[in-house]
C-alpha positions as CSV (number, residue, x, y, z in Angstrom):
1,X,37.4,-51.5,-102.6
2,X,38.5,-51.8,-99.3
3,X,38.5,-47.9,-97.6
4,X,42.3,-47.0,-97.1
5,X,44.1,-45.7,-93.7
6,X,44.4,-42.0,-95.1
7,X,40.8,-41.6,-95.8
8,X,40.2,-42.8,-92.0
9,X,42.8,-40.7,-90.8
10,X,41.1,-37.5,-92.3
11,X,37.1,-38.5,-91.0
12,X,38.4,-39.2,-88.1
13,X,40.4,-35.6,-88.0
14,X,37.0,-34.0,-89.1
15,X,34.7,-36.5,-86.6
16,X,37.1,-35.2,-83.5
17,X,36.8,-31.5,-84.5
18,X,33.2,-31.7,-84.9
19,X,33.0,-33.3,-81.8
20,X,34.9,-30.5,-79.6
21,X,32.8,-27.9,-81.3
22,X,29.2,-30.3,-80.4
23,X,30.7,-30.8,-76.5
24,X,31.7,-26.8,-76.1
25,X,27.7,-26.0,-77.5
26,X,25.9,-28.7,-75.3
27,X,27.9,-29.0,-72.4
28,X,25.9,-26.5,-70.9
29,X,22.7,-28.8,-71.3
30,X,23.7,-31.9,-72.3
31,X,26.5,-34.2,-70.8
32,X,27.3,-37.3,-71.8
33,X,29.6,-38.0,-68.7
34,X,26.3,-38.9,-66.0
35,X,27.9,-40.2,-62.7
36,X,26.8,-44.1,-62.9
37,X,27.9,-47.5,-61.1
38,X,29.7,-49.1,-64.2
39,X,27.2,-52.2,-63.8
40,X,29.0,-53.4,-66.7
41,X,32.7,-54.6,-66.4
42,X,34.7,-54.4,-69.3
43,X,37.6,-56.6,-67.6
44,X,39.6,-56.3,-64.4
45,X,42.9,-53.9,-65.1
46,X,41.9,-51.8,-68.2
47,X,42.4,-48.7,-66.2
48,X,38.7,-47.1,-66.6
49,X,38.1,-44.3,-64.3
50,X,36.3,-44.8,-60.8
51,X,32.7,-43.3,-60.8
52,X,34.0,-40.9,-58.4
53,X,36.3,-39.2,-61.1
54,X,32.9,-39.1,-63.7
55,X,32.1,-34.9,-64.9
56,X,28.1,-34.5,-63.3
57,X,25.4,-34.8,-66.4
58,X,22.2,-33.4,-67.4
59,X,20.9,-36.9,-68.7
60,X,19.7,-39.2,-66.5
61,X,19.9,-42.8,-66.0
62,X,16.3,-44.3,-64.1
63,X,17.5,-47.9,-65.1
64,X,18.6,-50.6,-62.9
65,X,20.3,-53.8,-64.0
66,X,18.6,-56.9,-63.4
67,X,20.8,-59.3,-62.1
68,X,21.5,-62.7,-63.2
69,X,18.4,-63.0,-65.5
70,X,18.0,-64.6,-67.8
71,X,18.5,-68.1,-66.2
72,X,20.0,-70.5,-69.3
73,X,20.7,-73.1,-66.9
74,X,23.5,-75.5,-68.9
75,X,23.2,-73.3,-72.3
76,X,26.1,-71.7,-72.6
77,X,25.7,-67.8,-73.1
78,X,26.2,-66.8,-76.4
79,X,27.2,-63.2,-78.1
80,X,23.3,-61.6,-77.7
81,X,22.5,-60.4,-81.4
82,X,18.9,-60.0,-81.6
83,X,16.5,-59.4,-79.3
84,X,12.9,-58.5,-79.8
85,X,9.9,-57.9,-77.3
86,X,7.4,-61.0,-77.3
87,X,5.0,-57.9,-75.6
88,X,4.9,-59.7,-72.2
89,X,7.4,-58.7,-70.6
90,X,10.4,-61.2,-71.7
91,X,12.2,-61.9,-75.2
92,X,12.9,-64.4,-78.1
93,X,16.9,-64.0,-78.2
94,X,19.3,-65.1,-81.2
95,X,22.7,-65.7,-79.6
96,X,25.5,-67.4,-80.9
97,X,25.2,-70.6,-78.8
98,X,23.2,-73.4,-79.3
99,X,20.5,-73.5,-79.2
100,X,20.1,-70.4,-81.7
101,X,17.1,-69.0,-80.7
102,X,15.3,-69.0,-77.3
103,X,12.0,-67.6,-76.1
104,X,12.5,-66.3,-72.5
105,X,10.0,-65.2,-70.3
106,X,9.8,-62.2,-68.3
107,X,11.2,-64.0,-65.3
108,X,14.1,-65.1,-67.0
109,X,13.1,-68.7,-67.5
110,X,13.5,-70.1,-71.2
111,X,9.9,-71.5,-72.0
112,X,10.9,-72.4,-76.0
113,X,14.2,-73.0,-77.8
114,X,15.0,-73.6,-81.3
115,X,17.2,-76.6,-81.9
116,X,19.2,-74.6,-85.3
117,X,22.5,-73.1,-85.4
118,X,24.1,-70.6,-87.7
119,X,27.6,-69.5,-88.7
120,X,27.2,-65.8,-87.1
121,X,24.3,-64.9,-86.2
122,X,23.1,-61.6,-86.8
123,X,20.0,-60.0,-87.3
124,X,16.4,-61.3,-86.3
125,X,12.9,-59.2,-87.0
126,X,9.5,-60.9,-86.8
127,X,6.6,-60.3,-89.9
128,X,2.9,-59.5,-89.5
129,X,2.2,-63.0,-89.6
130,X,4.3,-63.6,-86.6
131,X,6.8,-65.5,-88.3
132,X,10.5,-65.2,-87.5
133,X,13.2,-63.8,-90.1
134,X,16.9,-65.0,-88.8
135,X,19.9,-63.7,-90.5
136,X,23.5,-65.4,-90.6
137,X,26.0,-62.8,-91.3
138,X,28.9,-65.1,-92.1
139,X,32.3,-64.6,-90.6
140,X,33.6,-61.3,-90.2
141,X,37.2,-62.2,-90.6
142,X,39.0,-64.8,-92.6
143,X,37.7,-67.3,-90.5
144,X,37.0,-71.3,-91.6
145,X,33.7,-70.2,-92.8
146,X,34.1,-68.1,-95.0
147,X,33.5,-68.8,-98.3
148,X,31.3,-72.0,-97.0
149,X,28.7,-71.4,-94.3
150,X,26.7,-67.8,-93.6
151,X,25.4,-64.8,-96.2
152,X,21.9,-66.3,-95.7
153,X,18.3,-65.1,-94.2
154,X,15.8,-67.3,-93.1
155,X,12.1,-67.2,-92.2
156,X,10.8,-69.8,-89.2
157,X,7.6,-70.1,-88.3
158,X,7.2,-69.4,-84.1
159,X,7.4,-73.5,-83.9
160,X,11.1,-73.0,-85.3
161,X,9.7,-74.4,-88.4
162,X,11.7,-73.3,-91.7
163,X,9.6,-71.9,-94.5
164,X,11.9,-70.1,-96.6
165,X,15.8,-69.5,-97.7
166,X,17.2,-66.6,-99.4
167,X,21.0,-66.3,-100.0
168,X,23.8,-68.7,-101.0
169,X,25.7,-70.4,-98.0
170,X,29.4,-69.0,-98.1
171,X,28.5,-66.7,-101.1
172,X,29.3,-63.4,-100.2
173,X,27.6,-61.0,-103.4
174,X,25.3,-58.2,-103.6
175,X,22.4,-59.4,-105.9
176,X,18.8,-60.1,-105.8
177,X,19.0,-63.6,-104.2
178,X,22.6,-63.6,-102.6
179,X,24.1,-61.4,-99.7
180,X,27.6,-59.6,-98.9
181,X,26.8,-60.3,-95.4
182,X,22.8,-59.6,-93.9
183,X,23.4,-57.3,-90.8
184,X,19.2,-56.6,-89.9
185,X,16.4,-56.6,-90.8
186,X,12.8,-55.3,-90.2
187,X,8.8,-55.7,-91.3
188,X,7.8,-52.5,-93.0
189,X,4.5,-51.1,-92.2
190,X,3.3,-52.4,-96.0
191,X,4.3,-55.9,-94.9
192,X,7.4,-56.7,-96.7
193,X,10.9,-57.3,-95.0
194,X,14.0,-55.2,-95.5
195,X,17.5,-56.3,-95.0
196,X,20.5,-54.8,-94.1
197,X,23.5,-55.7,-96.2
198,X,27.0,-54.9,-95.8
199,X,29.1,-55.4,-93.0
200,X,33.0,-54.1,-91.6
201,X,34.6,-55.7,-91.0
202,X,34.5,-58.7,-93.6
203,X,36.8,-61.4,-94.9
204,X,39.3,-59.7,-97.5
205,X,38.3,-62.8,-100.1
206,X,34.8,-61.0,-100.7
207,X,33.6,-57.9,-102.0
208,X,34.6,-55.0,-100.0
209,X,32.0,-52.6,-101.5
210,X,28.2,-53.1,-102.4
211,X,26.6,-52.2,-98.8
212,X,22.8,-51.1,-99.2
213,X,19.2,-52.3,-98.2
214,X,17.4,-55.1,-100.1
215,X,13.4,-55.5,-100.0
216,X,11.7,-58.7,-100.2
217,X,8.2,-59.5,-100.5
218,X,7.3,-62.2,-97.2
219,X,7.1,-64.7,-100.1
220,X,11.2,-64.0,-100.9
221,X,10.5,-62.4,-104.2
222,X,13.3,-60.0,-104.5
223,X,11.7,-56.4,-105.1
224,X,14.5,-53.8,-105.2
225,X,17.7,-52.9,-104.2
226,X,17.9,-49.3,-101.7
227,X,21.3,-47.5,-101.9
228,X,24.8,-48.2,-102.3
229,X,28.4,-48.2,-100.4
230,X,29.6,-44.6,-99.2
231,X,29.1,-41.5,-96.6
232,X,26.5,-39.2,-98.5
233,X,22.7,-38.6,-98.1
234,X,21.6,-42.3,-98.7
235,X,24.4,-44.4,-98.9
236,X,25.8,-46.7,-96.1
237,X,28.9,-48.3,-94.9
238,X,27.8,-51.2,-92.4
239,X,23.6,-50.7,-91.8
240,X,23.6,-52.3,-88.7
241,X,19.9,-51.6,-87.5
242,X,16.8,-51.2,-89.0
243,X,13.3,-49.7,-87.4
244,X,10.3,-47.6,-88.6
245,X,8.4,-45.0,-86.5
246,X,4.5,-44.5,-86.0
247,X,4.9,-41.9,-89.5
248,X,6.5,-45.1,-91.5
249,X,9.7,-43.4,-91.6
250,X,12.7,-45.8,-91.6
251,X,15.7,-45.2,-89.5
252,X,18.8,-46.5,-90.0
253,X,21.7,-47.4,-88.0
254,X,24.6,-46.4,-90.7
255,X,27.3,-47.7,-88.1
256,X,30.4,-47.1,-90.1
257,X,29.2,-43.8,-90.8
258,X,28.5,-42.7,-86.9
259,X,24.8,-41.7,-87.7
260,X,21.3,-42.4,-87.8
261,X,19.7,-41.7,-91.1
262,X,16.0,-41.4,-91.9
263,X,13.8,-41.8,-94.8
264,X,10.2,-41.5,-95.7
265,X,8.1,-43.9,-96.5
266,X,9.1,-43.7,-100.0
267,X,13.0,-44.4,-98.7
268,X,13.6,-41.0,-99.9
269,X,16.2,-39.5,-97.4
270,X,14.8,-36.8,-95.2
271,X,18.2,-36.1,-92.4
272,X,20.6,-38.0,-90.0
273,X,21.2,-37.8,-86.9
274,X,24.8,-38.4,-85.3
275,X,23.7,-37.3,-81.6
276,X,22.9,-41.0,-81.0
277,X,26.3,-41.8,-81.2
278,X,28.3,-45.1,-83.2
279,X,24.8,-46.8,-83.7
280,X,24.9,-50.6,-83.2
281,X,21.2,-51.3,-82.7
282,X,18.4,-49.2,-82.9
283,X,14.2,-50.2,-81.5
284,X,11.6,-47.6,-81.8
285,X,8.5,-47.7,-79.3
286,X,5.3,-47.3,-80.1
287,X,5.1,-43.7,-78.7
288,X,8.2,-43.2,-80.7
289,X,11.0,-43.8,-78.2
290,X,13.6,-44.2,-79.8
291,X,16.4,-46.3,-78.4
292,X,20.1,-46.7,-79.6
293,X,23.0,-48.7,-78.4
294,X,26.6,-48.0,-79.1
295,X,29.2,-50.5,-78.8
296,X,32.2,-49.2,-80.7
297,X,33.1,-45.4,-79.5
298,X,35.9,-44.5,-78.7
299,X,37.8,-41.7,-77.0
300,X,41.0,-42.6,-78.6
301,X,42.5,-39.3,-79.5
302,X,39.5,-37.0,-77.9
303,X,39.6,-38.8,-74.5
304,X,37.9,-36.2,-71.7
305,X,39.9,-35.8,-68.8
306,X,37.8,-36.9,-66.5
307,X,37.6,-40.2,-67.8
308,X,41.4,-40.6,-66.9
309,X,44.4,-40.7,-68.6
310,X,44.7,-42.4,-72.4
311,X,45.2,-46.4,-71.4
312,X,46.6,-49.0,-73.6
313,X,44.1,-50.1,-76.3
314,X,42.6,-46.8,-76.5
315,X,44.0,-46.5,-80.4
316,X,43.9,-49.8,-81.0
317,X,40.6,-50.8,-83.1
318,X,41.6,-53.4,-85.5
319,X,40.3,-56.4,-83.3
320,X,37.6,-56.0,-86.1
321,X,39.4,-54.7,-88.9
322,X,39.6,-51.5,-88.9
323,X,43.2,-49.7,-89.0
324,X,45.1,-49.5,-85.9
325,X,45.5,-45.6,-84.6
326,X,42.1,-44.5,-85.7
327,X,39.6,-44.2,-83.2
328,X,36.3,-45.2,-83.9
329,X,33.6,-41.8,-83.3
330,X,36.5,-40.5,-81.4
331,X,34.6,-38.2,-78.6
332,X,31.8,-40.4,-77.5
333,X,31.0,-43.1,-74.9
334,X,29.6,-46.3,-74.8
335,X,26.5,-46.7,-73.9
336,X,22.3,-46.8,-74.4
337,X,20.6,-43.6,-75.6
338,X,17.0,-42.5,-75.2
339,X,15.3,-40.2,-77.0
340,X,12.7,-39.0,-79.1
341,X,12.3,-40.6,-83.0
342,X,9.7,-37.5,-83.3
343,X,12.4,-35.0,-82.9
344,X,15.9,-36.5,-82.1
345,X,16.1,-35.0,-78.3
346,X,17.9,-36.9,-76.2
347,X,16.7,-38.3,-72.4
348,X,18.1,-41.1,-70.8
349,X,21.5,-42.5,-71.0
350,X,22.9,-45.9,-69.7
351,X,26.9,-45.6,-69.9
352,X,29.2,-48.0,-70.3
353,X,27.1,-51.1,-72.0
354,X,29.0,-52.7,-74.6
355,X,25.6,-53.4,-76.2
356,X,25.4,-54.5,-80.2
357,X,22.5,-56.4,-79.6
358,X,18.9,-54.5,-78.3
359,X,15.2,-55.0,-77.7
360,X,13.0,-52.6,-75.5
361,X,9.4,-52.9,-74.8
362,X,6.2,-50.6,-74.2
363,X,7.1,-51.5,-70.3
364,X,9.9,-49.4,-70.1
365,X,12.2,-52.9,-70.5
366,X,15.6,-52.0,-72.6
367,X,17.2,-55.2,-72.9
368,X,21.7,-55.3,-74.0
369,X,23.0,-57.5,-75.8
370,X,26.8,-57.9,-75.6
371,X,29.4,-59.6,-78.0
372,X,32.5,-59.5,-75.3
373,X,32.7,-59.1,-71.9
374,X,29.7,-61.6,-71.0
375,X,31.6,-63.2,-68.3
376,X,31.9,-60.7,-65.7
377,X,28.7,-58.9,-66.6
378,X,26.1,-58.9,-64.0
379,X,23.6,-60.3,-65.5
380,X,25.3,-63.4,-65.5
381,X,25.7,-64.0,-69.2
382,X,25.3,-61.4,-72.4
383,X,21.7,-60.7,-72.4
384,X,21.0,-57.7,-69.9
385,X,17.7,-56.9,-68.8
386,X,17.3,-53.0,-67.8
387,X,14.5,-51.9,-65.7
388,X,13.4,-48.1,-64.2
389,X,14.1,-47.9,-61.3
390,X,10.7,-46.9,-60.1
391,X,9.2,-50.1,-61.3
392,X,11.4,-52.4,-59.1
């Protein structure tokens, strides 16, 4: 059932009133307004406030933008979905381009690309066997291909070789071998793969409830089926990121929901956490650092005044379906969070990245990927390399 305007009108009544009460607690320790270069254009003329007009903040930022890398030479950038670590230093990518998937090295320089293409891509985790698991959302709207191409995962081998199918292309259902729409996916410590199922928007042909987590064995064989549609202690609307810490606990990225939520290795919930903000992606460091990218915040209808006055497009959301006049996480700002999966504290913040896609490594690499805005971004395309400052 598709969730109706008056139930979004009251969350997001609640989600602005709990956000005035967080700010007026943390503002004496935490900000989330630090004064940074906005390395990241959204687009000339959308009226964002100078750096000059930014409130000071307790977090800091110690990363620097890397500059036109990657180098795709004549690929054409594509919106960056996945991104994981090869643990040297650079990345395997899933974009939506073509080629789908690229292995680029840390200087930016693709050394192996995959000659496949998908309807959207979105989603990509690697097994303890080192083979690839690439997801194909479908279209998110009521696009050509939906209904035909998408609602699939697929496992590769690092040779771009495909081993296995699960899903039905176009068939958008939550069973044990079809999809509503894979979002992410993740090895779990016992060596099985969970998906993430259930995305918003969608096309209105398909099932507008059903989201949850599916577990596979790394054979296919369907195993069991983890929660169900809603806003309570273990239910999801859109899981848009999966990752486990060094205890095996999962987090998940419960975007539609504006939290984090966590569960033991048993998938029994434990807590969320919504001081991450709107999570889009979510990586967790050996050490358990725990990195977050939001993409969607808004401040429509909670907009600080030092971030200037309420511009055009501020209450508009429904680019991707949602209901014009309700502001996504109303409050909050874009951005990459740092923190602590041990305890939930927060660190670092990079404002301003339209990141959905993210990958960070044990070099103190966090690595954006965006869906919009690639061409003006610095980094030359929508894969953003971010590096501390101290190791330039």
């Amino acid at each position: 059932m598709r969730p109706n305007p008056t139930t979004f009108a009251v969350a997001a009544t609640a989600a602005v009133a709990t956000a005035v009460i967080a700010t007026a607690v943390i503002a004496t320790t935490v900000s989330l307004l630090p004064v940074e270069v906005r390395l990241f254009a959204q687009g000339a003329g959308n009226g964002a406030a100078t750096p000059a007009a930014l409130a000071p903040s307790a977090m800091n930022n110690p990363y620097h933008l890397v500059t036109n890398w990657p180098h795709l030479g004549d690929i054409k950038p594509g919106a960056a979905i996945g991104i994981l670590s090869d643990g040297k230093g650079g990345v395997w990518l899933q974009h939506r381009s073509v080629p789908g998937v690229l292995h680029i090295n840390a200087a930016g320089n693709i050394i192996d690309k995959w000659d496949v293409t998908f309807s959207t891509a979105h989603g990509f985790c690697r097994d303890g066997d080192g083979n690839f698991w690439v997801l194909d959302s479908g279209p998110f709207t009521d696009a050509p291909d939906a209904g035909v191409k998408g609602n699939q995962v697929f496992k590769y081998t690092p040779a771009g070789k495909l081993l296995l199918t699960i899903g039905k292309a176009g068939v958008s259902k939550a069973g044990p071998d079809t999809f509503l729409q894979p979002s992410a996916c993740v090895a779990t410590p016992g060596g099985d793969i969970l998906i993430a199922d259930g995305h918003w928007s969608r096309p209105s042909g398909g099932p507008q409830d059903g989201d949850r987590l599916v577990l596979y064995r790394k054979d296919g064989t369907f195993l069991k089926s983890i929660g169900k549609q809603g806003s309570r202690p273990g239910e999801f609307m859109g899981p848009h990121g999966l990752a486990f810490d060094s205890k095996g606990r999962l987090f998940v990225a419960d975007r539609s929901n504006n939290r984090i939520q966590i569960f033991d290795k048993d998938m029994r919930y434990l807590d969320e956490w919504r001081q991450f903000g709107r999570p889009s992606g979510i990586q967790i460091l050996k050490d358990d650092t725990l990195v977050v990218s939001d993409s969607e915040s808004t401040f429509g209808q909670f907009k600080p005044a030092e971030l200037g006055p309420v511009r055009p497009g501020d209450y508009t959301v429904d680019w991707a379906g949602f209901y014009k006049g309700i502001p996504r996480n109303a409050g909050w700002r874009n951005g990459i969070r740092i923190g602590s999966a041990r305890d939930g504290s927060l660190k670092y913040f990079i404002p301003d990245v339209l990141a959905e896609g993210l990958g960070a490594d044990d070099f103190g690499n966090v690595y954006g990927g965006l869906t919009t805005g690639c061409d003006v971004s610095p980094s030359g395309g929508c894969l953003q390399k971010w590096t501390l400052k101290a190791a330039r």
